[in-house]
Phi, psi and omega in degrees: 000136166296122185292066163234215169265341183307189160283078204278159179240113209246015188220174170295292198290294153003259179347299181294334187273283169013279175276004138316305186267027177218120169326295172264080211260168168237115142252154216206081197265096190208230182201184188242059181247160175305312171334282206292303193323308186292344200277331190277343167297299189313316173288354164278330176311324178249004183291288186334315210246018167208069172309300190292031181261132152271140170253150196193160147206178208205136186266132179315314202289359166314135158285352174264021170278357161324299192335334191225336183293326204250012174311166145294329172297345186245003174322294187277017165325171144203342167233160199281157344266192192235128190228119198261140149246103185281126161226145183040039188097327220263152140344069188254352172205147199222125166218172209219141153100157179314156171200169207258181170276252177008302201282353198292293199305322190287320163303301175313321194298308181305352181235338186234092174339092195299130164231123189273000000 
């Protein structure tokens, strides 16, 4: 299991259950390497200020992180972690390699309606 404060998801059904019961969910499918680690500050930093988000991650080397591994979006992926957005189930944005706080919040403004 990954050492953060999220929400972790170790199984497919997890997964699945995730997105059924949140509109807007972040996974943040990775390891606890340099890559990954700011991208889990950053989603713990702002999960407060984006109630309508859920936030989570799920450790790569699982097998059932195929769920995120074997997406189309994450095909040509090559570096960790690999971070899905989800609305209403579906994909809406997918990205790979370290990100910053700005880059997290501008994909969440642009895809998810910020509600305080």
């Amino acid at each position: 299991m990954l050492h953060t404060n999220l929400t972790h998801v170790l199984t497919e059904q997890e997964h699945k259950q995730l997105l059924q019961e949140n509109e807007n969910v972040m996974i943040c499918c990775g390891r606890m390497g340099p890559m990954c680690i700011p991208v889990y500050e950053v989603m713990e930093e702002i999960e407060n200020e984006y109630k309508n988000v859920k936030f989570a991650d799920m450790e790569f080397d699982s097998p059932d992180a195929k769920v995120i591994r074997n997406l189309p979006e994450c095909r040509s992926f090559q570096g960790l972690p690999f971070v899905v957005y989800y609305k209403n189930g579906q994909v809406v944005k997918a990205t790979s390699s370290i990100q910053n706080k700005e880059q997290v919040t501008t994909i969440l403004d642009a895809n998810f309606v910020k509600q305080n």
